[in-house]
C-alpha positions in Angstrom: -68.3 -33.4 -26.6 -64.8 -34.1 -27.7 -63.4 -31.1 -26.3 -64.4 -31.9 -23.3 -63.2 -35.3 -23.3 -59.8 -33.9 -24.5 -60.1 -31.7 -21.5 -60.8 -34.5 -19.1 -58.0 -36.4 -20.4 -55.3 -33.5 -20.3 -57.0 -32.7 -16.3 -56.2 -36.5 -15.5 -52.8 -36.6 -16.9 -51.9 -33.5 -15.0 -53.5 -34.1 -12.0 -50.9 -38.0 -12.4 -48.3 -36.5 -13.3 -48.6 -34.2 -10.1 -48.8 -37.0 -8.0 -46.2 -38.6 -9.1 -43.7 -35.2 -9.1 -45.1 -35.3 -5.2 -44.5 -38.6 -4.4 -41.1 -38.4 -5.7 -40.4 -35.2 -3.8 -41.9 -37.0 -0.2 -39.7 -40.1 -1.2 -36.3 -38.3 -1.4 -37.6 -36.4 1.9 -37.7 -39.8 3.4 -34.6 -40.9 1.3 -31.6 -39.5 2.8 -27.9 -40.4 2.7 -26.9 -41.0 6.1 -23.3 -41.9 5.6 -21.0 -41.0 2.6 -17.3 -42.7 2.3 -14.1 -42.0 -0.1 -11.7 -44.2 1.9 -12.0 -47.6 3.4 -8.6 -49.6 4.9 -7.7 -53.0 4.6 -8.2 -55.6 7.6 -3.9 -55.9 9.2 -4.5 -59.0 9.6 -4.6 -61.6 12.7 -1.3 -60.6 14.1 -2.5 -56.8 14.5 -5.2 -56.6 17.6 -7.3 -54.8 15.1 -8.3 -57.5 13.3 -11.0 -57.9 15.8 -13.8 -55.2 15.1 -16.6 -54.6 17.5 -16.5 -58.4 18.2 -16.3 -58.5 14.5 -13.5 -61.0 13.1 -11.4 -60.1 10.3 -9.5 -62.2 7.9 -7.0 -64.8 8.2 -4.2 -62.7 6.3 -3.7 -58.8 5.4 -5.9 -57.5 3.1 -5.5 -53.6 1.0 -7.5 -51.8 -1.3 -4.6 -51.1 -4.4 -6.8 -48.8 -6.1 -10.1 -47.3 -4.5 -13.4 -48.3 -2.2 -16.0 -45.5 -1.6 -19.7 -46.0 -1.1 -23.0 -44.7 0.6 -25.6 -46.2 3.3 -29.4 -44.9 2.7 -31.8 -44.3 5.4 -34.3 -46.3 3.3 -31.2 -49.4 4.4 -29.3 -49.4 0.9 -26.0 -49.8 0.9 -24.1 -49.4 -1.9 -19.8 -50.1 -2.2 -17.6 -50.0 -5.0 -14.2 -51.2 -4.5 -11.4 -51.5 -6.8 -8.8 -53.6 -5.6 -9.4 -55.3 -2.0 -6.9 -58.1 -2.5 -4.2 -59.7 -0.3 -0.9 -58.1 -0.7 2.6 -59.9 -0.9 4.0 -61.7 0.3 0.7 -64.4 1.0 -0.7 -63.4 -2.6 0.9 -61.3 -4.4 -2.1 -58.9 -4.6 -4.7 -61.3 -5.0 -8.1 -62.4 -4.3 -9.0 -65.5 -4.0 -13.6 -64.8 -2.5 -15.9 -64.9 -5.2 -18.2 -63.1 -3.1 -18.0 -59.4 -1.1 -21.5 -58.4 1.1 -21.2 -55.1 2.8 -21.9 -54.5 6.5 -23.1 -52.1 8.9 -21.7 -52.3 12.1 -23.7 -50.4 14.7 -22.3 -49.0 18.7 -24.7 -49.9 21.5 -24.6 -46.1 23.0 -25.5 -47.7 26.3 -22.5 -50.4 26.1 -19.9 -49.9 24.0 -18.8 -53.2 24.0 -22.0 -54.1 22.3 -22.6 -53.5 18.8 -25.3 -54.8 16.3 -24.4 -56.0 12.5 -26.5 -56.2 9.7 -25.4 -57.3 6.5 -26.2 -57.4 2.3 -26.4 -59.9 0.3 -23.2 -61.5 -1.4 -22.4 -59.6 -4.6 -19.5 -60.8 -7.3 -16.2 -60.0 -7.1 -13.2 -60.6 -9.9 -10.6 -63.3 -8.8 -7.3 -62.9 -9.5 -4.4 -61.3 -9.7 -4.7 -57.6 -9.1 -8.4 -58.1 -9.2 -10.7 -57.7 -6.0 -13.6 -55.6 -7.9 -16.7 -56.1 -6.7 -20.3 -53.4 -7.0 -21.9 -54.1 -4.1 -25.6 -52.6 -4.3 -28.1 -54.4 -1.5 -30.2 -53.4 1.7 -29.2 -53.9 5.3 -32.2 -53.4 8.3 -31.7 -50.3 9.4 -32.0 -49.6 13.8 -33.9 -47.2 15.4 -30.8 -45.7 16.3 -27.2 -46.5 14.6 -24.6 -44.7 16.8 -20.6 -44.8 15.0 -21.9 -46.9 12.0 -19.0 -48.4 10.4 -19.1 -50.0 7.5 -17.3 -53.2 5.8 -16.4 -55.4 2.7 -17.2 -59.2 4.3 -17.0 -62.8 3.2 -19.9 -64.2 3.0 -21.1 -66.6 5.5 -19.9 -69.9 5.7 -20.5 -72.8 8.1 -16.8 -72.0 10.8 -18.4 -68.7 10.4 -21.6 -67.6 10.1 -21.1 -64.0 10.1 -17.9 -64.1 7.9 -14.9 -61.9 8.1 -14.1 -58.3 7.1 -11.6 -57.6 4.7 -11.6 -53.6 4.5 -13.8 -51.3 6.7 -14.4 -47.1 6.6 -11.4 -45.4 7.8 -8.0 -44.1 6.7 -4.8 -44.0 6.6 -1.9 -42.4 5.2 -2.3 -44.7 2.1 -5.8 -44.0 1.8 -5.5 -40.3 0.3 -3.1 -41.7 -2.5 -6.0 -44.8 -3.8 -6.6 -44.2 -7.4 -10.2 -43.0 -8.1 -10.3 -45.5 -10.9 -11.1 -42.4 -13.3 -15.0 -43.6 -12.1 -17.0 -40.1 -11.3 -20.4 -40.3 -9.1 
């Protein structure tokens, strides 16, 4: 009798541990990184005609990334965004930042009409003020389309009432100063 209820047991904590080895295989099926980013560029500010994005407003000053921003968007709608560093550069101030708060962004083209594009946003995450500062972990979910064509992604403000979809500070790109960001020593 006790054999067979040790059996019984050990059957049922297999036949778990199986289902649980399967549903984590058919989640990370369904769990797929759909964009991957190293390099992210700072919003030139209002005097550059790129500081409108997709209808998307960017900051009131220059903004740079002094030492790195890399991240991932899921197709389960997490977005996650380390950045080391997004701060306004001299001569406005001095490498500073002066938001409390980052969100990320997903920016998505209307294939149909490219001068329509939908945005869908985290929610605000902490960033270090200050001086050489601009550090913020940015982990969150955005709704995901049906269809995303060009997704870009962005470092924002949060909302406010002038402006309820914020600015963008930094968004996925390069330039020439991107390949030289400092990695922070921080490994994936």
């Amino acid at each position: 009798m006790k054999r067979k209820l040790v059996w019984k047991f050990g059957a049922f904590v297999l036949a778990g541990l199986a289902f649980v080895g399967l549903r984590s295989a058919l989640g990370d099926e369904h769990d797929k990184v759909i964009l991957r980013f190293d390099t992210m560029i700072g919003d030139p500010g209002p005097s550059s005609s790129l500081n409108i994005e997709r209808g998307f407003a960017g900051a009131g000053a220059p903004w740079t990334i002094l030492r790195s921003a890399r991240g991932e968007l899921r197709s389960d709608g997490t977005l996650k965004i380390h950045v080391s560093g997004l701060v306004i550069p001299p001569p406005t101030l001095n490498n500073s930042n002066p938001v409390a708060e980052f969100r990320g962004a997903l920016s998505c083209q209307d294939p149909n009409n490219l001068n329509n594009s939908q945005i869908f946003f985290t929610d605000p995450f902490p960033a270090t003020l200050g001086v050489n500062a601009g550090n913020s972990d940015i982990d969150g979910h955005v709704q995901l389309p049906d269809t995303c064509f060009a997704p870009l992604i962005f470092v924002t403000s949060a909302a406010s009432t002038g402006s309820p979809n914020g600015v963008w500070f930094a968004v996925t790109g390069f330039s020439p100063s991107s390949f030289t960001q400092n990695d922070d020593n921080d490994n994936r």
